[in-house]
mmCIF file as gemmi writes it, N, C-alpha and C atoms, coordinates in Angstrom:
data_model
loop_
_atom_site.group_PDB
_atom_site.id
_atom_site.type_symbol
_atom_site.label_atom_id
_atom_site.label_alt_id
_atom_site.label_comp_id
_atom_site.label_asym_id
_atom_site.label_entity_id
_atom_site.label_seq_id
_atom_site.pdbx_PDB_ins_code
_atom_site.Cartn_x
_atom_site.Cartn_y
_atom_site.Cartn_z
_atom_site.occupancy
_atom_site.B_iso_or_equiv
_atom_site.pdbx_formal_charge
_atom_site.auth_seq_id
_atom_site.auth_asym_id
_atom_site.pdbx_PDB_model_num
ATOM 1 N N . UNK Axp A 1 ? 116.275 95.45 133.041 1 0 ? 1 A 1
ATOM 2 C CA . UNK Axp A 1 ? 114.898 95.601 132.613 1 0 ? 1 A 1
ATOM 3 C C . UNK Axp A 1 ? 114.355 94.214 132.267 1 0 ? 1 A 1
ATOM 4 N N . UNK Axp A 2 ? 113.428 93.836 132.851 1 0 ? 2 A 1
ATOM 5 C CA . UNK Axp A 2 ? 112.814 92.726 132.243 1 0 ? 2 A 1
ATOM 6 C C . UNK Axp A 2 ? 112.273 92.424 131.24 1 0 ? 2 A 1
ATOM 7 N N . UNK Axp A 3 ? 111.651 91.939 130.528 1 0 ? 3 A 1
ATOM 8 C CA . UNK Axp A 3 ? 111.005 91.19 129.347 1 0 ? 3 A 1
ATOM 9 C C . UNK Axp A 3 ? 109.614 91.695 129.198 1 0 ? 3 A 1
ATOM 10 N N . UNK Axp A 4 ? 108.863 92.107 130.101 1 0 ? 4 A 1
ATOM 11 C CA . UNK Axp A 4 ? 107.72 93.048 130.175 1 0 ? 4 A 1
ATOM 12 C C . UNK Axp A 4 ? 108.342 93.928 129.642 1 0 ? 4 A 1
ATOM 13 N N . UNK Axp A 5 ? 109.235 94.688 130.376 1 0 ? 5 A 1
ATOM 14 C CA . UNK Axp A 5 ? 109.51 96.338 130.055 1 0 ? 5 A 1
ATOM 15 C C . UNK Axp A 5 ? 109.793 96.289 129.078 1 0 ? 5 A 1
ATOM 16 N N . UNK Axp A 6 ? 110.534 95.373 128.129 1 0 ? 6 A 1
ATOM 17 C CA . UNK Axp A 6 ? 110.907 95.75 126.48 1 0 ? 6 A 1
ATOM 18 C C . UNK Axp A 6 ? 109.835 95.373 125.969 1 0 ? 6 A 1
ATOM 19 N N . UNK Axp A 7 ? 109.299 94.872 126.319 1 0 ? 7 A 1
ATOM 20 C CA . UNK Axp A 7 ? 107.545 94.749 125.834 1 0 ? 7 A 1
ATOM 21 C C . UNK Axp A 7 ? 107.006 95.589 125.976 1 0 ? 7 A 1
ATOM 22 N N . UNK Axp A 8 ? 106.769 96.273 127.012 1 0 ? 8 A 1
ATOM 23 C CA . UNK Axp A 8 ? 106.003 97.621 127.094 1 0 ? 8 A 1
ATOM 24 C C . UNK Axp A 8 ? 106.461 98.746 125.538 1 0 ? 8 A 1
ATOM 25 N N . UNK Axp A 9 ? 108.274 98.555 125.816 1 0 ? 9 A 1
ATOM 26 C CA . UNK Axp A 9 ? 108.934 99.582 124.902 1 0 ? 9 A 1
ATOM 27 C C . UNK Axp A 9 ? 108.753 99.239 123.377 1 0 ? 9 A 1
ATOM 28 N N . UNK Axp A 10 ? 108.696 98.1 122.784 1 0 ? 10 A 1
ATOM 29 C CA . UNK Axp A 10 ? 108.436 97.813 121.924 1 0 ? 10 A 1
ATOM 30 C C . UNK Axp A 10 ? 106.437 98.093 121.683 1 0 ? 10 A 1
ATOM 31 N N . UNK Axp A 11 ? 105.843 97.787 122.397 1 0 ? 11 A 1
ATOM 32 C CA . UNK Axp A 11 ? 104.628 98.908 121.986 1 0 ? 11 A 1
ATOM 33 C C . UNK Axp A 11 ? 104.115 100.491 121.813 1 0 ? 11 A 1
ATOM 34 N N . UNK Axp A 12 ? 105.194 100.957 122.751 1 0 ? 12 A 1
ATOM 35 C CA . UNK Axp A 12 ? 105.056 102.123 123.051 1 0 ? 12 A 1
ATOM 36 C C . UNK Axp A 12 ? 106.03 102.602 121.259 1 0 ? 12 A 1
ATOM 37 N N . UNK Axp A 13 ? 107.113 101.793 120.705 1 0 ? 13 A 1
ATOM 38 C CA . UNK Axp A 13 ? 107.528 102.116 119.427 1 0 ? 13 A 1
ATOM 39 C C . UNK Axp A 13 ? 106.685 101.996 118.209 1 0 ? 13 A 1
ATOM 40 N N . UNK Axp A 14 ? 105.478 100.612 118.406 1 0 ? 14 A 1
ATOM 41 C CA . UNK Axp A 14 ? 104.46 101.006 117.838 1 0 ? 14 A 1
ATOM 42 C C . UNK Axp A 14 ? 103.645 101.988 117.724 1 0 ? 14 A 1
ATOM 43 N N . UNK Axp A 15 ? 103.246 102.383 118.526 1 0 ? 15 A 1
ATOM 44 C CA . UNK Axp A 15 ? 102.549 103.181 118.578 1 0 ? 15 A 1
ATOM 45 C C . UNK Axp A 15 ? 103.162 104.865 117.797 1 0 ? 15 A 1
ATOM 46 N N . UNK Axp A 16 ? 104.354 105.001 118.748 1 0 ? 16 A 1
ATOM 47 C CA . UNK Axp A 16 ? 104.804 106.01 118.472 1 0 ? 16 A 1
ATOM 48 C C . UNK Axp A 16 ? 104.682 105.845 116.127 1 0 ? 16 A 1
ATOM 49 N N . UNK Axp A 17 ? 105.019 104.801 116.219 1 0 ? 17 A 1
ATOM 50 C CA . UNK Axp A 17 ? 105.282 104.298 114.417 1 0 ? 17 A 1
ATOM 51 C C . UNK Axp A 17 ? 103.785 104.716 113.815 1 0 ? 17 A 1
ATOM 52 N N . UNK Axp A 18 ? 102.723 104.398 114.022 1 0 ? 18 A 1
ATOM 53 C CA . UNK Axp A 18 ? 101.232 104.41 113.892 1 0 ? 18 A 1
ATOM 54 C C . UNK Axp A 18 ? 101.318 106.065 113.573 1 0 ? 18 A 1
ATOM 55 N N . UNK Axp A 19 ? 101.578 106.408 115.114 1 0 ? 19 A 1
ATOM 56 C CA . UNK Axp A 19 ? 100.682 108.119 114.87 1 0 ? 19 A 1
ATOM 57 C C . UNK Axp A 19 ? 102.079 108.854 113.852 1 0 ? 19 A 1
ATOM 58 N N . UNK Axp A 20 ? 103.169 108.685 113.498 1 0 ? 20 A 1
ATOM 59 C CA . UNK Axp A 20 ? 104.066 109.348 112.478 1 0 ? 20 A 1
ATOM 60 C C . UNK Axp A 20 ? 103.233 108.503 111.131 1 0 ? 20 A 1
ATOM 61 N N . UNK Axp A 21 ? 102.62 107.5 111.174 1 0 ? 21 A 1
ATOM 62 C CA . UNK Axp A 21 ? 102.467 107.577 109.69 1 0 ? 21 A 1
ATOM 63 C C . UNK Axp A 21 ? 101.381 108.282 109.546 1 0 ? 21 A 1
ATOM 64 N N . UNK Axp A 22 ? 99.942 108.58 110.389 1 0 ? 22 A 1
ATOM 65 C CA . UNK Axp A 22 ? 99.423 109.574 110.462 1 0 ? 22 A 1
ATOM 66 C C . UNK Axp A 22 ? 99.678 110.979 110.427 1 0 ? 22 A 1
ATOM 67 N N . UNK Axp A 23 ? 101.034 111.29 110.603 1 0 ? 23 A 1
ATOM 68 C CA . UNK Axp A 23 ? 101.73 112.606 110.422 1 0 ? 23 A 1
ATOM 69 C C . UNK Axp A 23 ? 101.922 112.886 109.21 1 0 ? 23 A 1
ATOM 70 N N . UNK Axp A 24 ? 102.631 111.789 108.518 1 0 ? 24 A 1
ATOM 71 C CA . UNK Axp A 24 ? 102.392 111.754 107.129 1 0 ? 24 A 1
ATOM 72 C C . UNK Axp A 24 ? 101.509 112.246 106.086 1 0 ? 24 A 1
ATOM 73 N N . UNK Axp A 25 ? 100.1 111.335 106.965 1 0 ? 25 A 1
ATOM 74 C CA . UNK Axp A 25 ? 99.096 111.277 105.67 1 0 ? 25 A 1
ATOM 75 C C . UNK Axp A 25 ? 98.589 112.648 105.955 1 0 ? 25 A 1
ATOM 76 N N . UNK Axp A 26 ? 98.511 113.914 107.085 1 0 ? 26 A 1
ATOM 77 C CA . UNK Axp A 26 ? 98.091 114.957 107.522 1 0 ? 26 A 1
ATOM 78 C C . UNK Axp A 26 ? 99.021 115.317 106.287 1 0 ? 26 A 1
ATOM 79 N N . UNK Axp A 27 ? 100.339 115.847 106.174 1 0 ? 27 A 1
ATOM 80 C CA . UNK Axp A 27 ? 100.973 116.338 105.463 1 0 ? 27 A 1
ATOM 81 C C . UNK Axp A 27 ? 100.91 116.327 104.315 1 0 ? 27 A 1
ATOM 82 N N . UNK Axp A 28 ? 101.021 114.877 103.535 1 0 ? 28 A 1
ATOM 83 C CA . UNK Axp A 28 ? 100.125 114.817 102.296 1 0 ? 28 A 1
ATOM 84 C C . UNK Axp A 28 ? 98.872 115.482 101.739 1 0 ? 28 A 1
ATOM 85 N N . UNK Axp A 29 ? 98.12 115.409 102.416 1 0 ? 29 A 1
ATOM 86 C CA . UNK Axp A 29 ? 96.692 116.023 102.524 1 0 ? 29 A 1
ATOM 87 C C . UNK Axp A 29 ? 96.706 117.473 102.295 1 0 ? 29 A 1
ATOM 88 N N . UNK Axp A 30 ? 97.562 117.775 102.993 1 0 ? 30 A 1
ATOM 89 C CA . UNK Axp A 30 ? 97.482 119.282 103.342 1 0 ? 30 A 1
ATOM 90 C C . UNK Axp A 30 ? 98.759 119.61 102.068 1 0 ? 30 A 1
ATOM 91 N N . UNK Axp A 31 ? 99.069 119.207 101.327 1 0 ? 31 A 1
ATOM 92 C CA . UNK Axp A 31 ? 100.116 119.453 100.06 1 0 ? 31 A 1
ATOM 93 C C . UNK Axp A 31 ? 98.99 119.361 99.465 1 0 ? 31 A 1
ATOM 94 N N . UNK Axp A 32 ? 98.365 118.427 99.265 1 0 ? 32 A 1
ATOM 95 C CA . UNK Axp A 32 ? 97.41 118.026 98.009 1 0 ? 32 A 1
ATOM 96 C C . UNK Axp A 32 ? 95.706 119.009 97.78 1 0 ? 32 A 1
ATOM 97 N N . UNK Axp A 33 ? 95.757 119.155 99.014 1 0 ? 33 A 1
ATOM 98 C CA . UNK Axp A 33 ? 95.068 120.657 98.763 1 0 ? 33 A 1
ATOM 99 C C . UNK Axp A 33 ? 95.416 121.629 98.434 1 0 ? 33 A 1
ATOM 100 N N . UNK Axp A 34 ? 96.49 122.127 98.055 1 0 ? 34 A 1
ATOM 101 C CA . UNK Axp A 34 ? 97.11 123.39 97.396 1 0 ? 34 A 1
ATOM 102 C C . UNK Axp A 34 ? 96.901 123.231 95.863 1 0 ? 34 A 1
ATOM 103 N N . UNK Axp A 35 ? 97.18 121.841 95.295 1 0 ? 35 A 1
ATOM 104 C CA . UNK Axp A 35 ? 97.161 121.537 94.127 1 0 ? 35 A 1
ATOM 105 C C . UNK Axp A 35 ? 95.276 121.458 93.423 1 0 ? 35 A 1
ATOM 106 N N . UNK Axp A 36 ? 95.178 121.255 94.555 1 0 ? 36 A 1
ATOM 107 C CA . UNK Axp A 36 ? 93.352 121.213 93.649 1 0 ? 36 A 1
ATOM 108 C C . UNK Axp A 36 ? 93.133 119.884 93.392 1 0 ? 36 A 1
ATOM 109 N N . UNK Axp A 37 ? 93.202 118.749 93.89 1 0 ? 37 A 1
ATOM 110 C CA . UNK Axp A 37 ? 93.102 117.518 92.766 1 0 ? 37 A 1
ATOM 111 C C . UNK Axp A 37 ? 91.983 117.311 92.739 1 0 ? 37 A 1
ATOM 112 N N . UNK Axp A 38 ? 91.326 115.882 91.942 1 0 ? 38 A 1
ATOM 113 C CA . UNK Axp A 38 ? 90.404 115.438 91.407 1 0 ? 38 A 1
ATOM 114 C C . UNK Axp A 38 ? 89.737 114.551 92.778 1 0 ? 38 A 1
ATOM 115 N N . UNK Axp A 39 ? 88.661 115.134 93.42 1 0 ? 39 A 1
ATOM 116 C CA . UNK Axp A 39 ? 88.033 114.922 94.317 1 0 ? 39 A 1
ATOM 117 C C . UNK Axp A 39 ? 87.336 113.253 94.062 1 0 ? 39 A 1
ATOM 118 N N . UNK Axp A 40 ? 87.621 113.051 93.045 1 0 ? 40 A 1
ATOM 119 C CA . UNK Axp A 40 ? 87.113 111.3 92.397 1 0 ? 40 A 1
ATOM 120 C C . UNK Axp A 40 ? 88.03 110.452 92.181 1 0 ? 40 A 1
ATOM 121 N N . UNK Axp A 41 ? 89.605 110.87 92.491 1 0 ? 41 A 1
ATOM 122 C CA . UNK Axp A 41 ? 90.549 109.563 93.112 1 0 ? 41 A 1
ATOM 123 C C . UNK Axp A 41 ? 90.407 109.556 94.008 1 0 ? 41 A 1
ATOM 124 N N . UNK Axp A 42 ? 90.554 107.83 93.725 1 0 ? 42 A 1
ATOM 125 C CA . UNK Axp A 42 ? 90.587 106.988 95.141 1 0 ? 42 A 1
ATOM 126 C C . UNK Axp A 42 ? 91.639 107.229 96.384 1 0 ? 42 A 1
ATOM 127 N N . UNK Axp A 43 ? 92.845 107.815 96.233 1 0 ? 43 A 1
ATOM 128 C CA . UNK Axp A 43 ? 93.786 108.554 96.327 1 0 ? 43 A 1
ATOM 129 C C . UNK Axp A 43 ? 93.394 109.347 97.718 1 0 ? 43 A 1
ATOM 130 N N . UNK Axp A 44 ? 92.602 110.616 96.683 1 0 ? 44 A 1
ATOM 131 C CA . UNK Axp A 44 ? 92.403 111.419 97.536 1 0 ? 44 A 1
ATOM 132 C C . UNK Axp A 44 ? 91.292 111.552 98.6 1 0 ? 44 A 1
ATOM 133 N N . UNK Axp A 45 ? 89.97 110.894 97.7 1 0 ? 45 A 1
ATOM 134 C CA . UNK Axp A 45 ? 89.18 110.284 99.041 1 0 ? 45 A 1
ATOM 135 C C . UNK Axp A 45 ? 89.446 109.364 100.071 1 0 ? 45 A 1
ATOM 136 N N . UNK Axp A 46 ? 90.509 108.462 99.876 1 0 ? 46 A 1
ATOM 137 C CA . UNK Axp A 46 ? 91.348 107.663 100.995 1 0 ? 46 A 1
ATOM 138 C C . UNK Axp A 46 ? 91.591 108.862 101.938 1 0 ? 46 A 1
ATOM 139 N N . UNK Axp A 47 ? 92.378 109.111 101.468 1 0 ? 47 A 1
ATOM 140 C CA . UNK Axp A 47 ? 93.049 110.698 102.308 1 0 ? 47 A 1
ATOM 141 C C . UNK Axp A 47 ? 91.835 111.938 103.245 1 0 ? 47 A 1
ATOM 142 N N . UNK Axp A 48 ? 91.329 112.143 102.373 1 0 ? 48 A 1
ATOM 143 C CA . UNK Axp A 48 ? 90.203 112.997 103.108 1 0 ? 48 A 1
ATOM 144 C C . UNK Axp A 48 ? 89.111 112.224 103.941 1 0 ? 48 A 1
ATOM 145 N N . UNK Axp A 49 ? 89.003 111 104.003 1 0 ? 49 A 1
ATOM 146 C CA . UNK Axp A 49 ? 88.12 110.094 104.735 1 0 ? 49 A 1
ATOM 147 C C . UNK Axp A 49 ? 89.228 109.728 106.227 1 0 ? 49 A 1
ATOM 148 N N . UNK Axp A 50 ? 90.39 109.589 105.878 1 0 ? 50 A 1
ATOM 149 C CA . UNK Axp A 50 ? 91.598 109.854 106.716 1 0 ? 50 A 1
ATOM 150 C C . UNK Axp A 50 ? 91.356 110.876 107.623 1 0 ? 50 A 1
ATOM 151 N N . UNK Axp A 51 ? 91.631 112.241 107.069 1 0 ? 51 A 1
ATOM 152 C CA . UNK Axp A 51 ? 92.023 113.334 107.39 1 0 ? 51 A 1
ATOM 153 C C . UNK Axp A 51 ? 91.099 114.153 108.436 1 0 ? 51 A 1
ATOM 154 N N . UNK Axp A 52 ? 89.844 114.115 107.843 1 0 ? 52 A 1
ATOM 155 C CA . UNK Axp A 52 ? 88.478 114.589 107.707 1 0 ? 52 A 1
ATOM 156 C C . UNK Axp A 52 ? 87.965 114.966 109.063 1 0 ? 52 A 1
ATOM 157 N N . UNK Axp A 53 ? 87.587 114.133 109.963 1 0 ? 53 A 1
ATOM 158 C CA . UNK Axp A 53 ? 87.402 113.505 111.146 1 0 ? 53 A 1
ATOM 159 C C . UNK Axp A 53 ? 88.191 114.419 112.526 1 0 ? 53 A 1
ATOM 160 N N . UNK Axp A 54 ? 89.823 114.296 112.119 1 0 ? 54 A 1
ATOM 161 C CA . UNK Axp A 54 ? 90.941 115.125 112.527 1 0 ? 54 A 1
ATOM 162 C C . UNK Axp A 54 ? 90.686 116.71 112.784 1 0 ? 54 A 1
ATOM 163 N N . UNK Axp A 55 ? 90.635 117.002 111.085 1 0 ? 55 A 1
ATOM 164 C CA . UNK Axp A 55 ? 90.213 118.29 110.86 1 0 ? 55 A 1
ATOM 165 C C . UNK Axp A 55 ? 89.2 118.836 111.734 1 0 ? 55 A 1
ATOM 166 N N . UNK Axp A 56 ? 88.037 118.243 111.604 1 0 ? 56 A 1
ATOM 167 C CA . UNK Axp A 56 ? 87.044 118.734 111.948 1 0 ? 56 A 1
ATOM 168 C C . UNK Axp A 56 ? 86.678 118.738 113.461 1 0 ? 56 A 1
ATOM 169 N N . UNK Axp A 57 ? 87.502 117.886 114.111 1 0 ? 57 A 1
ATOM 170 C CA . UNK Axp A 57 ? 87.316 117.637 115.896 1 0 ? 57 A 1
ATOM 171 C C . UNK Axp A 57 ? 88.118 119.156 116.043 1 0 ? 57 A 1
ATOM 172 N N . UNK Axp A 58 ? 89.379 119.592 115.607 1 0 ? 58 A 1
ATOM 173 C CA . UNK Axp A 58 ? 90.394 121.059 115.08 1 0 ? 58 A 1
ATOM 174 C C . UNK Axp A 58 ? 89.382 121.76 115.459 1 0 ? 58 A 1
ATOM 175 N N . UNK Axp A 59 ? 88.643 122.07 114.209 1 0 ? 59 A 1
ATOM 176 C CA . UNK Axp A 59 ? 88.202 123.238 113.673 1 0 ? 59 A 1
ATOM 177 C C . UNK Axp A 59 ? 87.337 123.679 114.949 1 0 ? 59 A 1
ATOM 178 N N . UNK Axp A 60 ? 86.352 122.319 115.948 1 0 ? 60 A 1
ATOM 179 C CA . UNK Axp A 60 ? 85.719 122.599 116.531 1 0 ? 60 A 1
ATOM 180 C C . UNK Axp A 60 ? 85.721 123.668 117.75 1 0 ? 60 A 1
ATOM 181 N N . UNK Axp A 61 ? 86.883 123.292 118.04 1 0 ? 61 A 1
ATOM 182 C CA . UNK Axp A 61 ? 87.617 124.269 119.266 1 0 ? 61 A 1
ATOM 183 C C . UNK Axp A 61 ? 88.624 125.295 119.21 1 0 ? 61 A 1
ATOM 184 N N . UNK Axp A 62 ? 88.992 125.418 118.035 1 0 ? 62 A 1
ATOM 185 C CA . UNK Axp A 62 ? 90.126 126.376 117.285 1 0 ? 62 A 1
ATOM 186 C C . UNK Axp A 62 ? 89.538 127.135 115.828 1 0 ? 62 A 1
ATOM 187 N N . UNK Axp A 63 ? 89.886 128.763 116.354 1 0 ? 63 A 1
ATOM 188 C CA . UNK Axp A 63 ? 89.694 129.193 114.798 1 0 ? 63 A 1
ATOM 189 C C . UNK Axp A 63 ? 90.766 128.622 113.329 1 0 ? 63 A 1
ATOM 190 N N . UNK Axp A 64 ? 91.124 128 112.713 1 0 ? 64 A 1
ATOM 191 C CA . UNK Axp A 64 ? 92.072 127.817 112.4 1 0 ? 64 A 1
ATOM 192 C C . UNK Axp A 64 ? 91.925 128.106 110.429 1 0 ? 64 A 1
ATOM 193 N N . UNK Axp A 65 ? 91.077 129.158 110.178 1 0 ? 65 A 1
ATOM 194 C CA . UNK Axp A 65 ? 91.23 129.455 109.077 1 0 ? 65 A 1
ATOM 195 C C . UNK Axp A 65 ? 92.044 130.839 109.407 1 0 ? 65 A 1
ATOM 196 N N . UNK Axp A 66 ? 92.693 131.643 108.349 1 0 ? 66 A 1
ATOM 197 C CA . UNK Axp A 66 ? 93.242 132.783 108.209 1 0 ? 66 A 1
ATOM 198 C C . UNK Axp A 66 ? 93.867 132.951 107.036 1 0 ? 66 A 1
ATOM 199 N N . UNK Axp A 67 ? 92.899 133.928 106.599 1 0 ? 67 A 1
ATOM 200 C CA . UNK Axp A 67 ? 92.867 134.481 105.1 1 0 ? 67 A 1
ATOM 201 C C . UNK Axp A 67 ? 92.422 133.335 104.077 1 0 ? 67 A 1
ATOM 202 N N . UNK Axp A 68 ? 91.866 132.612 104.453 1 0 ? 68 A 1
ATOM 203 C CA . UNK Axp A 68 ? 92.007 131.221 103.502 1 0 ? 68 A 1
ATOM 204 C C . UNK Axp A 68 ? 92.732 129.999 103.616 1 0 ? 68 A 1
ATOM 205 N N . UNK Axp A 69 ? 93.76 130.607 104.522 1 0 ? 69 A 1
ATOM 206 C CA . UNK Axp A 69 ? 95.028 129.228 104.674 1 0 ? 69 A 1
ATOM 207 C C . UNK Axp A 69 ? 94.673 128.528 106.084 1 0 ? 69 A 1
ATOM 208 N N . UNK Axp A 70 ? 94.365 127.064 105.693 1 0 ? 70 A 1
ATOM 209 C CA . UNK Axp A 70 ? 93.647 126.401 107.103 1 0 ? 70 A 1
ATOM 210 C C . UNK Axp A 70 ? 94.719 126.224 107.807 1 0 ? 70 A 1
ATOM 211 N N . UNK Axp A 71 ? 94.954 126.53 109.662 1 0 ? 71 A 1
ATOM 212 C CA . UNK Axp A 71 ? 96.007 125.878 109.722 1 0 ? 71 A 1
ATOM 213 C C . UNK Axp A 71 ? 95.942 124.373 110.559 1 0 ? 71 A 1
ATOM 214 N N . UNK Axp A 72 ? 94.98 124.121 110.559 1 0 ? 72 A 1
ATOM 215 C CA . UNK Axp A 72 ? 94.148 122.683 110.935 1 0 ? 72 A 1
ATOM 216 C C . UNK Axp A 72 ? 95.528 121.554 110.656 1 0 ? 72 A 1
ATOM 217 N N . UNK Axp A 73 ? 96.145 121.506 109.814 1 0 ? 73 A 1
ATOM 218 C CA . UNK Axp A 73 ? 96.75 120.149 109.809 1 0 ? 73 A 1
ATOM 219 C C . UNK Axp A 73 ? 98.326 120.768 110.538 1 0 ? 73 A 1
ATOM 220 N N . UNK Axp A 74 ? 98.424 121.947 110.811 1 0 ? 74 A 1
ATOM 221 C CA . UNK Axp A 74 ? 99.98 122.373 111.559 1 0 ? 74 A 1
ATOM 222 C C . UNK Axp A 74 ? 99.05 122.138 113.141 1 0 ? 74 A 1
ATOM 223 N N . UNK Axp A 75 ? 97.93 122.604 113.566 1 0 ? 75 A 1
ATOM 224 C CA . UNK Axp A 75 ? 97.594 122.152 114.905 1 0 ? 75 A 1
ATOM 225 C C . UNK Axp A 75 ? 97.819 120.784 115.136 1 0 ? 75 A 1
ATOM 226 N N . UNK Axp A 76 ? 97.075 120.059 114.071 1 0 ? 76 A 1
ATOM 227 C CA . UNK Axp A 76 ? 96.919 118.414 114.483 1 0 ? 76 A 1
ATOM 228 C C . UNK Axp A 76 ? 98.588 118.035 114.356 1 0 ? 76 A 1
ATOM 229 N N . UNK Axp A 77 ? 99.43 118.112 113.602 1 0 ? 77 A 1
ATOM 230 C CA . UNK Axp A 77 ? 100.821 117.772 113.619 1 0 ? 77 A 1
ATOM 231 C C . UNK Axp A 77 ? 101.53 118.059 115.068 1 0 ? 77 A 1
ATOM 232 N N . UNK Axp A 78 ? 101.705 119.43 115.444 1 0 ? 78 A 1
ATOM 233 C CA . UNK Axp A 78 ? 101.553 119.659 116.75 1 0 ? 78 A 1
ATOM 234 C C . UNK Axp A 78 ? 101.381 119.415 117.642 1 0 ? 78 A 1
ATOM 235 N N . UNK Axp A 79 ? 100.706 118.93 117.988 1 0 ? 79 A 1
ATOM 236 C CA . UNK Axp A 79 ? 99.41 117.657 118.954 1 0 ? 79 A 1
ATOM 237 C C . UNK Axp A 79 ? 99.815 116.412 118.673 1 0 ? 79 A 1
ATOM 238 N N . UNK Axp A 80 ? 100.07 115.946 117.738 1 0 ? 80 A 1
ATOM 239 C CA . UNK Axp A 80 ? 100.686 114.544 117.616 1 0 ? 80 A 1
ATOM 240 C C . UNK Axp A 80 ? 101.736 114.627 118.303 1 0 ? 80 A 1
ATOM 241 N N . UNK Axp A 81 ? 102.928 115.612 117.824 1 0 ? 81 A 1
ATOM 242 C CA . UNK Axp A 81 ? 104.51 115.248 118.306 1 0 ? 81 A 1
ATOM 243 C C . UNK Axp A 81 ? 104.537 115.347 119.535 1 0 ? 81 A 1
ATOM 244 N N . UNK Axp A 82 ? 103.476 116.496 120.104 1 0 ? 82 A 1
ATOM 245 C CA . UNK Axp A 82 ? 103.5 116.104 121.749 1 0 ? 82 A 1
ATOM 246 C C . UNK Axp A 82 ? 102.89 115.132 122.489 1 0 ? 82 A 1
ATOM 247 N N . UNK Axp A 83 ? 102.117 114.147 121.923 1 0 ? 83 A 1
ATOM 248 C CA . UNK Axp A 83 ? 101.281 112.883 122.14 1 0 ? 83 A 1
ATOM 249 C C . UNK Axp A 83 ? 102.743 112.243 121.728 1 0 ? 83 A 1
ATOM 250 N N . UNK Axp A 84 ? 103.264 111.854 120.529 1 0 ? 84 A 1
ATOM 251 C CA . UNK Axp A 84 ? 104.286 111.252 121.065 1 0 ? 84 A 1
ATOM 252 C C . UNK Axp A 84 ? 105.833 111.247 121.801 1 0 ? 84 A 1
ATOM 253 N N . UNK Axp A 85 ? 105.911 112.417 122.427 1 0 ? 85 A 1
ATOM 254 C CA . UNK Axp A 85 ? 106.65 112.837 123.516 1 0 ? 85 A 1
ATOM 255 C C . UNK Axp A 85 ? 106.422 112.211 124.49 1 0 ? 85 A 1
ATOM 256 N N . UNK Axp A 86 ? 104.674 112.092 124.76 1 0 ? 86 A 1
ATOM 257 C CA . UNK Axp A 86 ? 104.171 111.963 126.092 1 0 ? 86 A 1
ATOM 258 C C . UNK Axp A 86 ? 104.436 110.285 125.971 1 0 ? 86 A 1
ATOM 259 N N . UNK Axp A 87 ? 103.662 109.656 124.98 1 0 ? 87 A 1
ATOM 260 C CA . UNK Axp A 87 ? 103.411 108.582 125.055 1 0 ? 87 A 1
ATOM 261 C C . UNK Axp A 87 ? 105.207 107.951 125.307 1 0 ? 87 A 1
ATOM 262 N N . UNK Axp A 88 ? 105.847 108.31 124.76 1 0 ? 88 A 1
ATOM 263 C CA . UNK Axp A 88 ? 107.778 107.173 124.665 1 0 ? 88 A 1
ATOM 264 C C . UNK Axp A 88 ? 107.858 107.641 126.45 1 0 ? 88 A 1
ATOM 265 N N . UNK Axp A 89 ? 107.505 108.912 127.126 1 0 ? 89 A 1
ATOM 266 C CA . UNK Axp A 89 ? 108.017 108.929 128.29 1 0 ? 89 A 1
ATOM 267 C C . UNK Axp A 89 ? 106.953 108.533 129.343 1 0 ? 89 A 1
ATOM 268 N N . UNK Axp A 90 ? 105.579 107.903 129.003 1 0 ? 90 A 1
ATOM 269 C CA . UNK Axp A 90 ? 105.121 107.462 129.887 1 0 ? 90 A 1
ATOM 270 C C . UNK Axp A 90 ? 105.34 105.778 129.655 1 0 ? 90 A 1
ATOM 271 N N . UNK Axp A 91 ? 105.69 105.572 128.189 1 0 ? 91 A 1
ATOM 272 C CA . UNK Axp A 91 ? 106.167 103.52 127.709 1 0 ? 91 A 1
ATOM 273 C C . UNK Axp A 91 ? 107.593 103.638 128.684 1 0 ? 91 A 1
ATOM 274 N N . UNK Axp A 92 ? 108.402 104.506 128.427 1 0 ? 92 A 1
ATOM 275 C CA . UNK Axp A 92 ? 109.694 104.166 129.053 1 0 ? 92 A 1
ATOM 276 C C . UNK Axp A 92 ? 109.942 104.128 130.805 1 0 ? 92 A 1
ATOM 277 N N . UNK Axp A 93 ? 108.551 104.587 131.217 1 0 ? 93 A 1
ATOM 278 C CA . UNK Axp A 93 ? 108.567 104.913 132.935 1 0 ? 93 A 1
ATOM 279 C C . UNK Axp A 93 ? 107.787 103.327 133.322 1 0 ? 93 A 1
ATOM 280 N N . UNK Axp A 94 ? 106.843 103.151 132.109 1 0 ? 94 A 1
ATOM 281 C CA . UNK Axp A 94 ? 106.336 102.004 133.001 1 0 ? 94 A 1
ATOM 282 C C . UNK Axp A 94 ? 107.159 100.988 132.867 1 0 ? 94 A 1
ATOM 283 N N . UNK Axp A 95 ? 108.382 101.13 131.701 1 0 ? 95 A 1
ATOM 284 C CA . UNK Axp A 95 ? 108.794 99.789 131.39 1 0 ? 95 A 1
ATOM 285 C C . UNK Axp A 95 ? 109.765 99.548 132.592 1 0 ? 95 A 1
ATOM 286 N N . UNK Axp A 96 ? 110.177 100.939 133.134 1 0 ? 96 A 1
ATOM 287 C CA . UNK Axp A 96 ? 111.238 100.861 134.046 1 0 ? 96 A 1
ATOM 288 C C . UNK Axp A 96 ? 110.823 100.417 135.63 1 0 ? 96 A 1
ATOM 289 N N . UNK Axp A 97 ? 109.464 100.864 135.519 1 0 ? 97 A 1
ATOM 290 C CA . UNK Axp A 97 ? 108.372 100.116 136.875 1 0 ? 97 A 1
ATOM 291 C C . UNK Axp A 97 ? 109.089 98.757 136.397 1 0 ? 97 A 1
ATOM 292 N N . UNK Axp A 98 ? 108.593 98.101 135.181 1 0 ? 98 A 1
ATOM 293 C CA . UNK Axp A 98 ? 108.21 96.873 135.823 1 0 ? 98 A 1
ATOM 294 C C . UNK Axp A 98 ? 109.678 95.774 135.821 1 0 ? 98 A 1
């Protein structure tokens, strides 16, 4: 493999690194709404200014309330792990092109 291709692979590990810490902050979010918190930490408006955006592209095309329990952040989690499925096996094909 050449020096491109571990280049390619080493972005494609970025990346993959990026959208898990976004997995994260979905998960957080979606804990921290059970608890009720104080809509005036910085904390949690970080988080919901995060989150928000996600949610709501969700909600647009998916029913994803039931009974009250959103399931908006198990879709978007979902959707990530197969974005990064896709993404390591389309970094690892080109790295092997080149």
């Amino acid at each position: 493999m050449s020096d491109l291709g571990i280049a390619f692979l080493k972005l494609g590990g970025l990346f993959t690194g990026l959208i898990e810490v976004y997995i994260w902050v979905v998960i957080i979010a979606a804990l921290l709404s059970f608890v009720n918190p104080d809509p005036y930490n910085p904390i949690v408006q970080f988080l919901s200014r995060i989150t928000k955006p996600a949610y709501n592209f969700v909600r647009r095309f998916i029913r994803t309330n039931f009974n009250g329990l959103d399931l908006a952040p198990l879709v978007i989690i979902v959707g990530l792990q197969v974005g990064i499925i896709l993404l390591n096996l389309l970094f690892s094909v080109i790295a092997k092109l080149l």
